[in-house]
C-alpha positions as CSV (number, residue, x, y, z in Angstrom):
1,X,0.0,0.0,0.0
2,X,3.1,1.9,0.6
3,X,3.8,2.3,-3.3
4,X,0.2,2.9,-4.4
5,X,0.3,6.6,-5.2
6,X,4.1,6.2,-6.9
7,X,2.1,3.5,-9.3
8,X,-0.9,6.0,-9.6
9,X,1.1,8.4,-10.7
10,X,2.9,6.7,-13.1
11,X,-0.1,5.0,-14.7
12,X,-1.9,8.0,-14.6
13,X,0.8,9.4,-16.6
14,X,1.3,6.5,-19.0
15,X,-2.4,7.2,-19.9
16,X,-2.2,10.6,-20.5
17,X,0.9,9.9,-22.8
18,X,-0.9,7.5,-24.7
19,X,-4.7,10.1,-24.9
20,X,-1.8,12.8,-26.0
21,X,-0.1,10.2,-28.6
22,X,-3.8,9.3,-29.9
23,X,-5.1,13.1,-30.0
24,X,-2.3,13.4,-32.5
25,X,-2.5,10.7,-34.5
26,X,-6.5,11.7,-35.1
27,X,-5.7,15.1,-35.9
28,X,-3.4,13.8,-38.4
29,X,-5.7,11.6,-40.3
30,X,-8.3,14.5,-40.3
31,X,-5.8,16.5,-42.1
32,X,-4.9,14.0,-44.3
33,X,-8.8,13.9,-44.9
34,X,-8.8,17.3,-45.7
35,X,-6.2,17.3,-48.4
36,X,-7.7,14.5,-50.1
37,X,-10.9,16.2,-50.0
38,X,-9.8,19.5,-51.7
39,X,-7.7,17.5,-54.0
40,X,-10.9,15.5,-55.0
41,X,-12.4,18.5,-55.2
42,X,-10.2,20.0,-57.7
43,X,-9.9,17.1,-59.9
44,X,-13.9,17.4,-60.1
45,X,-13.7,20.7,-60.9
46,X,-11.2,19.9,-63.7
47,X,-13.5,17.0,-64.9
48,X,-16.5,18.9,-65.0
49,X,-14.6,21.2,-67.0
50,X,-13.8,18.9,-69.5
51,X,-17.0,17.3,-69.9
52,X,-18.5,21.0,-70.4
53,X,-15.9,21.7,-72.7
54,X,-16.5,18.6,-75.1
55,X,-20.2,19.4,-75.3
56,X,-21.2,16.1,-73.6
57,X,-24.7,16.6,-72.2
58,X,-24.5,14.9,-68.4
């Protein structure tokens, strides 16, 4: 019982490491979300261009 608050601490702190690690690794893949988004985007754009510009009736 002596060592329970050392071990609290530590786990507490091992959790909060691994919540931090995990908060980042989210916010990465919603960035990387977003760039593939606007990069779809454009590329529709462009398509939609073309089709307009070939006179193809959608």
């Amino acid at each position: 019982m002596d060592d329970l608050k050392p071990r609290y601490e530590e786990k507490f702190k091992e959790f909060s490491e691994l919540t931090d690690r995990k908060v980042k690794l989210l916010e990465d893949e919603i960035n990387l979300h977003k760039r593939i988004n606007a990069q779809l985007k454009e590329e529709n754009t462009m398509l939609r261009k073309k089709i307009k510009d070939s006179g193809i009736i959608i």
